[in-house]
N, C-alpha and C positions, 0 to 999 in steps of 0.2 A: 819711783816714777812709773815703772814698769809697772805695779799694782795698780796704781791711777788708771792709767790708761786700759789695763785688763777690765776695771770694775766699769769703766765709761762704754768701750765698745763690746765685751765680751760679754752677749747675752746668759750665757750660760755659766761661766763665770759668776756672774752679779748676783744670779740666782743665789749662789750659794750660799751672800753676804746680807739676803732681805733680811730675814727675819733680825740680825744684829741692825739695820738700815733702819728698821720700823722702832725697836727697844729707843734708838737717839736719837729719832724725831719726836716720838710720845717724851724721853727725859726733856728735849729741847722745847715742850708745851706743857712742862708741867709747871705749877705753880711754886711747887717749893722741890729743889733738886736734893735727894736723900746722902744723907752725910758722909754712906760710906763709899757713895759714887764722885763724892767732893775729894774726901782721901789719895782716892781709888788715881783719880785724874792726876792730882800735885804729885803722887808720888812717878808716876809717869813722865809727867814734864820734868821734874827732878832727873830719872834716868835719861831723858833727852838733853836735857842739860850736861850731863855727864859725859856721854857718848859723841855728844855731836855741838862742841864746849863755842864755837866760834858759828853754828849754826847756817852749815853750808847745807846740811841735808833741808832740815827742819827750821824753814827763817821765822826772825825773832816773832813778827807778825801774827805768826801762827801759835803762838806759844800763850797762849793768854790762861791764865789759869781761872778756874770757877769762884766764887764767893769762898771766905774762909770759911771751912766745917765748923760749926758749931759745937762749945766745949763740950765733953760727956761728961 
């Protein structure tokens, strides 16, 4: 929560986070979202699923996972 609210009001701060901020707005308009960013995400929510098993930090809402990666 503390992040949150650092990336909202602390100008300087945010700054540091653009360039990541700009990468998942361009993934979030692309047409087709690349396989190993699909992976990349599951295996994430996976370790949130782990760590935070009943989802008080990270609620369920949030948890949506991308399209399945496509087989290699």
């Amino acid at each position: 929560m503390e992040f949150c609210r650092r990336l909202d009001e602390d100008a300087e701060f945010a700054e540091w986070f653009g360039p990541l901020s700009d990468s998942v707005e361009a993934v979030a308009r692309a047409a087709e979202v690349p396989y190993r960013l699909i992976a990349l995400q599951h295996a994430v929510l996976d370790l949130i699923d782990l760590l935070d098993p009943r989802a008080e930090r990270f609620p369920d809402h949030r948890r949506s996972r991308l399209g399945r990666p496509p087989e290699r």
